[in-house]
VOGU-3710 file (C-alpha; in Angstrom, 3 decimals, decimal comma):
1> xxxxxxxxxx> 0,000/0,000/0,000  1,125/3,461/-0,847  -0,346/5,619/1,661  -0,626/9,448/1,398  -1,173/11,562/4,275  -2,441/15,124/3,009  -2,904/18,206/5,211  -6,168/20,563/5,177  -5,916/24,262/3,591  -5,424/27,201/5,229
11> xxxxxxxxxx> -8,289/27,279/7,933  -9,296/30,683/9,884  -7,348/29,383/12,768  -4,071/28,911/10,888  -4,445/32,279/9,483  -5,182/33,961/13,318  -3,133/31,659/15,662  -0,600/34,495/15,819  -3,605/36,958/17,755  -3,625/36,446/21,184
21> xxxxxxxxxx> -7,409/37,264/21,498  -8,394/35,161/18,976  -10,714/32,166/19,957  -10,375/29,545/17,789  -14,214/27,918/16,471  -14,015/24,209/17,040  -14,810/23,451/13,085  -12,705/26,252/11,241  -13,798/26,904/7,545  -10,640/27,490/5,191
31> xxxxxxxxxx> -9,864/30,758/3,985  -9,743/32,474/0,790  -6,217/31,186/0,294  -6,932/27,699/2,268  -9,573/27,229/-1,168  -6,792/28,284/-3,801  -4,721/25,704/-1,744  -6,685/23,101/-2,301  -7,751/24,242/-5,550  -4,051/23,645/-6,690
41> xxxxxxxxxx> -4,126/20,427/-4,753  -6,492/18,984/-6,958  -5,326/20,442/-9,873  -1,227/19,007/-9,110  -2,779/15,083/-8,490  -5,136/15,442/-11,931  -2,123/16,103/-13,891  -0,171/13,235/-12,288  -3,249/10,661/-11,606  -2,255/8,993/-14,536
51> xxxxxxxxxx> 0,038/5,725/-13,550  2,498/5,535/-16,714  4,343/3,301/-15,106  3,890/0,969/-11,978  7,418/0,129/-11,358  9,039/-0,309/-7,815  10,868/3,426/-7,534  8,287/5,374/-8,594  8,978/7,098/-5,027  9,110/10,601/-5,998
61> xxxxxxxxxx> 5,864/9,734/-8,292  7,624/10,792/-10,894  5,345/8,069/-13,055  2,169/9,257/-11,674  0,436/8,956/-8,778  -2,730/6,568/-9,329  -4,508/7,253/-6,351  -7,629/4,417/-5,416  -8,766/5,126/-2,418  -9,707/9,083/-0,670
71> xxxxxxxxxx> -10,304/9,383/2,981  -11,338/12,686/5,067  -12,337/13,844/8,437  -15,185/15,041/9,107  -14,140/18,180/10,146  -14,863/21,139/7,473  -11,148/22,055/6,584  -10,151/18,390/5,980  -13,550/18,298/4,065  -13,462/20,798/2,023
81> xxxxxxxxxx> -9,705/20,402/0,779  -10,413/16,484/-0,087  -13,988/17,556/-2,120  -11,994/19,917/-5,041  -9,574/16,577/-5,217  -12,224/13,800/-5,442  -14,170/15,969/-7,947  -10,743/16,317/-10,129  -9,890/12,677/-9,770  -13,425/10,938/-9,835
91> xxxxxxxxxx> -13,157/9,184/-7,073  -14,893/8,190/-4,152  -14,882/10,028/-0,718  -15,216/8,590/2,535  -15,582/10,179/5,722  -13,284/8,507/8,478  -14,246/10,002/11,800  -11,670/8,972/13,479  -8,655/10,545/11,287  -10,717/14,109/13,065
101> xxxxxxxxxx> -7,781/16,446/14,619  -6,346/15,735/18,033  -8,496/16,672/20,935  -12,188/16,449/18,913  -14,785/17,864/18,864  -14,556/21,329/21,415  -13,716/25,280/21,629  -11,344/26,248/24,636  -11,617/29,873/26,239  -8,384/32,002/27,194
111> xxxxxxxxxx> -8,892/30,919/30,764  -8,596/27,461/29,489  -12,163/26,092/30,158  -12,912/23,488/27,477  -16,732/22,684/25,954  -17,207/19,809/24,324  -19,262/19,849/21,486  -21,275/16,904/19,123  -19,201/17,613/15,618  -21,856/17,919/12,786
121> xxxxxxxxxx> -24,496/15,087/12,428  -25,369/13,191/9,507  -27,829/15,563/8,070  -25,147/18,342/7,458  -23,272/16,306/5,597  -26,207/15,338/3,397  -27,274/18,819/2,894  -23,708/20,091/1,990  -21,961/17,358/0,839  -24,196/14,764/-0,814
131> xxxxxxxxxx> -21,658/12,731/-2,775  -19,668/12,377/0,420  -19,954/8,557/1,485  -20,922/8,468/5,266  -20,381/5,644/7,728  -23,415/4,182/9,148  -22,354/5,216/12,613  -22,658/9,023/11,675  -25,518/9,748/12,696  -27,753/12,754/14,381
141> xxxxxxxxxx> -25,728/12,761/17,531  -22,916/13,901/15,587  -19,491/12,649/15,046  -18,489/13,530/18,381  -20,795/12,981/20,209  -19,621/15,910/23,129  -16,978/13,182/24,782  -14,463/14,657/26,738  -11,186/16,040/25,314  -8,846/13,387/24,414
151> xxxxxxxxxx> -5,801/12,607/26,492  -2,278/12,015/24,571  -3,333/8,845/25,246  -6,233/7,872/23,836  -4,719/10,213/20,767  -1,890/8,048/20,137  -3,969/4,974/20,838  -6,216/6,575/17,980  -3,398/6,689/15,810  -2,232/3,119/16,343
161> xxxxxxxxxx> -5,528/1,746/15,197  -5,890/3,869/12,232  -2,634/2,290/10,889  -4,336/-0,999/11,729  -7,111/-0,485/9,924  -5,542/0,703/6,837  -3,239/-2,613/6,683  -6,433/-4,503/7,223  -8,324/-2,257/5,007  -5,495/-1,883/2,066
171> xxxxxxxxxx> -2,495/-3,800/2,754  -0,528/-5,506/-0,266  -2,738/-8,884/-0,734  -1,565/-11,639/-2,886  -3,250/-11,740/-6,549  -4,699/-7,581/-5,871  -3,163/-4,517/-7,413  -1,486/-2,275/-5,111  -3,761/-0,084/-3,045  -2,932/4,138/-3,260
181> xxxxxxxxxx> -4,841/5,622/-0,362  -4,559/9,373/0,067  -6,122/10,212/3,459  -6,966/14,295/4,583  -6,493/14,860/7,907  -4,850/17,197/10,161  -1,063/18,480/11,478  -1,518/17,225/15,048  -2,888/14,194/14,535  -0,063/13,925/11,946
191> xxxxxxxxxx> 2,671/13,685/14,143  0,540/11,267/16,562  0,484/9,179/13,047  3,819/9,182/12,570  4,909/8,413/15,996  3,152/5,260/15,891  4,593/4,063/12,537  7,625/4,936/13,335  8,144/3,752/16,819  9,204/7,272/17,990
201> xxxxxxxxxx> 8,014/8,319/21,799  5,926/11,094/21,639  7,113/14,588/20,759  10,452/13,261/22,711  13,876/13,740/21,050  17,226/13,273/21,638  18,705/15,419/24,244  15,488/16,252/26,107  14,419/18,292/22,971  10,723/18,489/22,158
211> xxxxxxxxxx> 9,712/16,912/18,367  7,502/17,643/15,989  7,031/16,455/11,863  5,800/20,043/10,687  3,544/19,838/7,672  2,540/22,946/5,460  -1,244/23,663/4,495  -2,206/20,700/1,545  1,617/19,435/1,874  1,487/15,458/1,236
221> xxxxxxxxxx> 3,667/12,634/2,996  3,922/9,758/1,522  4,516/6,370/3,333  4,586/2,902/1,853  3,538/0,207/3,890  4,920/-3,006/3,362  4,498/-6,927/4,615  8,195/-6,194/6,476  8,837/-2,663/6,147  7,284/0,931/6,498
231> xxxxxxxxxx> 9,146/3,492/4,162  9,134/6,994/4,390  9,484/8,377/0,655  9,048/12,245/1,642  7,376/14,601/3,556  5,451/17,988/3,687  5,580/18,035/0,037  4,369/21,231/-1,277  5,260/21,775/-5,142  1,856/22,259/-6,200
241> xxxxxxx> 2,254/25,553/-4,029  3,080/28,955/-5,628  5,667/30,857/-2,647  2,910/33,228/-1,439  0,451/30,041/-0,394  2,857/28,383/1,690  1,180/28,422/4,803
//
């Protein structure tokens, strides 16, 4: 399985997380340049959907990129950065609650109170986005349901079986044609995804130093999962990006 790990647009908290009095919503919309984002997005993986050739290096995807399978949360950013792409590549899209960003569903105040909130319901998404394929388990409750915040914890457990579920999902079968699964989620949960693949503690590096795997607005990553191996072809890949939309 090649497995593609794709970053939301610009969202009105990217664009204001610099203001100290700004509160940021709990489901962001993008902004005008999170849209152009994903607009080129879409636009870069048209071009290069075609698979010219399916040969073992094509790591740079130099031969094309031959995506199968499109994933997103259901929160609006992730949303409405995977739509443009689907659209441009006829393809399916799924919504996968559980690639959502780290924390879920809730807005916390400057005095750091937290409210929890239910995510959007099933209806929303039908009204909005009616070629969107929903699970069955979204349903009027919403996707969140108003749980409590998550703990590290339960975030990195999160992440752990989300890589499960794509290997039993996707994973290289005998007799099948390799499986190209672009999923778009978010920067946090990112780097909870990549700890976990990578067997890497936590946001702990060497010499007591803090670690994070940055990832620009619509950059991709691109990990190929193997029987024996995981490989890590690139990351925060933004090409498709003019300078000023680097975000």
């Amino acid at each position: 399985m090649e497995l593609y790990f794709i970053r939301h647009g610009q969202s009105v908290s990217n664009a204001n997380w610099h203001r100290s009095d700004f509160i940021p919503p709990p489901d962001p919309e993008l902004t005008e340049a999170g849209h152009t984002q994903a607009a080129r997005l879409a636009e870069f993986l048209r071009e290069r959907q075609p698979l010219r050739d399916d040969g073992f290096w094509n790591v740079q995807n130099l031969s094309g990129f031959g995506l199968t399978h499109l994933y997103t949360s259901p929160m609006q950013r992730a949303v409405d950065t995977a739509c443009p792409v689907a659209k441009a590549l006829d393809l399916p899209l799924v919504i996968w609650p559980e690639i959502h960003e780290e924390g879920g569903a809730f807005i916390r105040y400057p005095d750091g109170k937290e409210v929890c909130l239910p995510g959007n319901p099933r209806s929303y998404y039908e009204k909005h986005y009616p070629d969107l394929q929903l699970p069955d388990r979204l349903n009027e409750q919403g996707w969140w349901k108003s749980r409590p915040v998550e703990t590290i914890e339960e975030r990195q457990a999160r992440a752990a079986l989300i890589l499960n579920e794509l290997i039993a999902r996707h994973g290289d079968q005998e007799g099948r044609p390799e499986q190209r699964v672009a999923i778009f989620s978010h920067g946090g949960f990112f780097v909870h995804f990549m700890s976990i693949v990578f067997q890497i503690n936590y946001r702990q590096g060497a010499n007591g130093s803090k670690t994070w795997f940055f990832m620009n607005n619509t950059a991709i990553t691109r990990i190929d999962i193997r029987k024996d191996e995981f490989l890590l072809c690139y990351v925060n890949r933004t090409e498709h990006l003019s300078a000023e939309l680097i975000t």
